[in-house]
Wavefront OBJ file of the C-alpha trace (Angstrom):
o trace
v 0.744 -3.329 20.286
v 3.553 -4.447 18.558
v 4.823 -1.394 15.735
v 5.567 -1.926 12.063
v 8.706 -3.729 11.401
v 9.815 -2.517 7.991
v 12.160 -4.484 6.007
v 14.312 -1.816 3.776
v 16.242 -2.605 0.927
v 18.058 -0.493 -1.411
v 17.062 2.672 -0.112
v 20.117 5.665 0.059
v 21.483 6.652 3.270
v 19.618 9.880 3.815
v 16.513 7.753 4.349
v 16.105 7.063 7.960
v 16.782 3.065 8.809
v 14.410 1.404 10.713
v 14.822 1.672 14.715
v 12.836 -1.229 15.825
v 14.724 -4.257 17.500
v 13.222 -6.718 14.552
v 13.637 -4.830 11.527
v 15.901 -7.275 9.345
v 19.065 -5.797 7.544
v 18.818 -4.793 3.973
v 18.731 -7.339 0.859
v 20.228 -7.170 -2.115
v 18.405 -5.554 -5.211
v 19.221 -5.455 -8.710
v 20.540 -2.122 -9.593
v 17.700 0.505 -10.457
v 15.273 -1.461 -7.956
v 14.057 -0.340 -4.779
v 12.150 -2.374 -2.128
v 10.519 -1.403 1.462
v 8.210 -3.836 2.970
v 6.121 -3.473 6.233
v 4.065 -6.198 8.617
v 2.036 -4.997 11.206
v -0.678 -5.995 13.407
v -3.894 -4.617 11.624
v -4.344 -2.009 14.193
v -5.377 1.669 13.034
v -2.026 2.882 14.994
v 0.114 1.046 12.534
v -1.153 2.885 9.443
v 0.293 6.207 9.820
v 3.763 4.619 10.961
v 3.528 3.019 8.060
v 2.309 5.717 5.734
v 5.379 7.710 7.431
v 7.891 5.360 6.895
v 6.734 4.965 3.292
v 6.610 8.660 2.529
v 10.849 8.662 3.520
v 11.336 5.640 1.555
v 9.997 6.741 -1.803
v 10.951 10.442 -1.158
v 14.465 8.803 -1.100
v 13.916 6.716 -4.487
v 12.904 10.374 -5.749
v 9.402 9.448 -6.798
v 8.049 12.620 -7.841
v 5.570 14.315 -5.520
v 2.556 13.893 -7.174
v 3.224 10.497 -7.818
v 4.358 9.892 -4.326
v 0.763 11.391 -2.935
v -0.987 9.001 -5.079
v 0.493 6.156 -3.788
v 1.009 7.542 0.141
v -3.142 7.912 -0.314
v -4.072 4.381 -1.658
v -1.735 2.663 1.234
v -3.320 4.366 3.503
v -6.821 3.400 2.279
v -5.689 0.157 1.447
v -4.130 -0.774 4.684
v -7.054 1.150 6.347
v -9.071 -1.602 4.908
v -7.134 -4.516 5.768
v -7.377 -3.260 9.092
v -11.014 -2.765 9.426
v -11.580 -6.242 7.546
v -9.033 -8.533 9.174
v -9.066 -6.873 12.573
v -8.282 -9.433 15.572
v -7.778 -13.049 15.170
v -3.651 -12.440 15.070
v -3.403 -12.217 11.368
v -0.916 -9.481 10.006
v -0.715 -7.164 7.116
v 1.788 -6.843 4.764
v 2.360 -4.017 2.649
v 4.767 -4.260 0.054
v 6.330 -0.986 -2.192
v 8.470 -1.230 -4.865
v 10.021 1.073 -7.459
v 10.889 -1.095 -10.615
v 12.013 -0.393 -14.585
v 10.023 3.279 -13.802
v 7.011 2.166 -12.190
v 5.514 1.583 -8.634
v 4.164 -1.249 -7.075
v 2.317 -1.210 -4.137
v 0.838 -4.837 -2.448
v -1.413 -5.230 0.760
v -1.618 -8.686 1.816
v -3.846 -9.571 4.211
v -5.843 -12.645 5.913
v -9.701 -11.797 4.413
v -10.765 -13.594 1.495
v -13.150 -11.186 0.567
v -12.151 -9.001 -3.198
v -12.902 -5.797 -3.103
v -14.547 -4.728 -6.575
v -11.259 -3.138 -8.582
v -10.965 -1.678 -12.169
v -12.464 0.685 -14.500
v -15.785 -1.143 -14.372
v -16.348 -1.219 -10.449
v -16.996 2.520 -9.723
v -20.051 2.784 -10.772
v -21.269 -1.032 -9.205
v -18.743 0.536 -6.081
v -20.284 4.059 -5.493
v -23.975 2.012 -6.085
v -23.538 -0.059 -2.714
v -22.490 3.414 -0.533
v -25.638 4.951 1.098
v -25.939 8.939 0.413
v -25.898 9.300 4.295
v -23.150 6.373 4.414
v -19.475 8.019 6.414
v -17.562 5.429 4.897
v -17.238 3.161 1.901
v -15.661 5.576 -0.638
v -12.270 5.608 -0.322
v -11.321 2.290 -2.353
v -13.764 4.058 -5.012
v -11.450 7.320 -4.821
v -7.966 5.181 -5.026
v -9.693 3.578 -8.306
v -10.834 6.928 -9.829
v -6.928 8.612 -8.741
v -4.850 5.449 -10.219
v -6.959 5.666 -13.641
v -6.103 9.243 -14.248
v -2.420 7.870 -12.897
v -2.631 5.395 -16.001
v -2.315 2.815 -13.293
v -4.104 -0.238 -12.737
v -5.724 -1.140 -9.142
v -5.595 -5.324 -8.675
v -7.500 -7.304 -6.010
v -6.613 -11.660 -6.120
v -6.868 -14.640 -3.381
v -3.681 -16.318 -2.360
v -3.781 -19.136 0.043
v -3.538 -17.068 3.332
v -5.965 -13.873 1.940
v -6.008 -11.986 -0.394
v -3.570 -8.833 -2.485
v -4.710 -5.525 -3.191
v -2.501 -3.729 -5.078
v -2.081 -1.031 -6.965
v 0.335 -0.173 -10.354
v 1.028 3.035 -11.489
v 4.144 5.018 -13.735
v 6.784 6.642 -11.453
v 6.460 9.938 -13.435
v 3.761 11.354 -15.705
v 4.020 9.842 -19.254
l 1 2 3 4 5 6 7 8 9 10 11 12 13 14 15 16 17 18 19 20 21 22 23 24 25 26 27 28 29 30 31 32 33 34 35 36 37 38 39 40 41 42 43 44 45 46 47 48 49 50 51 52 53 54 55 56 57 58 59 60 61 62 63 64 65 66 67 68 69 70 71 72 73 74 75 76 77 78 79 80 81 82 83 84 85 86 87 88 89 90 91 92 93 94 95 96 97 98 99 100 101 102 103 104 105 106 107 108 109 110 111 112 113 114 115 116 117 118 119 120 121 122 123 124 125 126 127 128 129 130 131 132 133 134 135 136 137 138 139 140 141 142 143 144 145 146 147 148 149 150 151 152 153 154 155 156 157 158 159 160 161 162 163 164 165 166 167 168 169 170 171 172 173 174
């Protein structure tokens, strides 16, 4: 099991740098941009080294808390996903975060075609397909209802290797 190597960019020193062997230096940013990016094996051991390493990156962009928790939550359901979805086969997931002109990006790229209903119109359609006795299939419905009431957006599209799921929300209450 290989463990995430995150690329960091722009992040202050009080944010712990990587330790892994593979982890590539820092880029250059544009001032008043912040970057982390992470590629793991879609194993469920990656996604709370991930979530981890996310939660020091954006603690150090001072992202305030609430803010933060909303976006720590949908990674973690969105790279839970990936994982279940694209498990095996050698194909990696990417998760991208980024802190940009005051709001937050947050991309998981991984190899399944498949789109995931997104928006304001798929909870209803969402929370239809999820048996009352069902232990799973809610959380992508949860991430959709908690980046709403973010004023955020939550995206799904194909690119040639997968698909993106990402979600867009303010860095601070408006």
């Amino acid at each position: 099991m290989s463990s995430p190597m995150p690329i960091v960019a722009a992040v202050p020193p009080s944010v712990p740098r990587p330790t892994t062997p593979a982890a590539a230096a820092p880029s250059a940013l544009p001032q008043g941009r912040r970057l982390a990016r992470w590629t793991v094996e879609p194993t469920a051991s990656g996604v709370p080294l991930v979530r981890a390493s996310m939660r020091r990156a954006v603690q150090g962009w001072g992202v305030e808390p609430e803010r933060a928790g909303i976006l720590l939550l949908a990674a973690t359901e969105l790279l839970s996903n990936a994982v279940r979805h694209t498990g095996g086969g050698g194909a990696q997931v990417c998760v991208t975060v980024a802190l940009r002109r005051g709001r937050l990006y947050l991309d998981v790229a991984d190899g399944d075609p498949f789109l995931p209903r997104v928006g304001p119109d798929a909870g209803g359609a969402a929370a239809a397909d999820v048996g009352m006795d069902a232990e799973g299939g809610r959380g992508l419905l949860i991430v959709n209802c908690l980046v709403g009431e973010a004023d955020g957006r939550l995206t799904a599209f194909r690119v040639p290797s997968g698909k993106v799921v990402g979600v867009r929300i303010p860095a601070a209450p408006a």
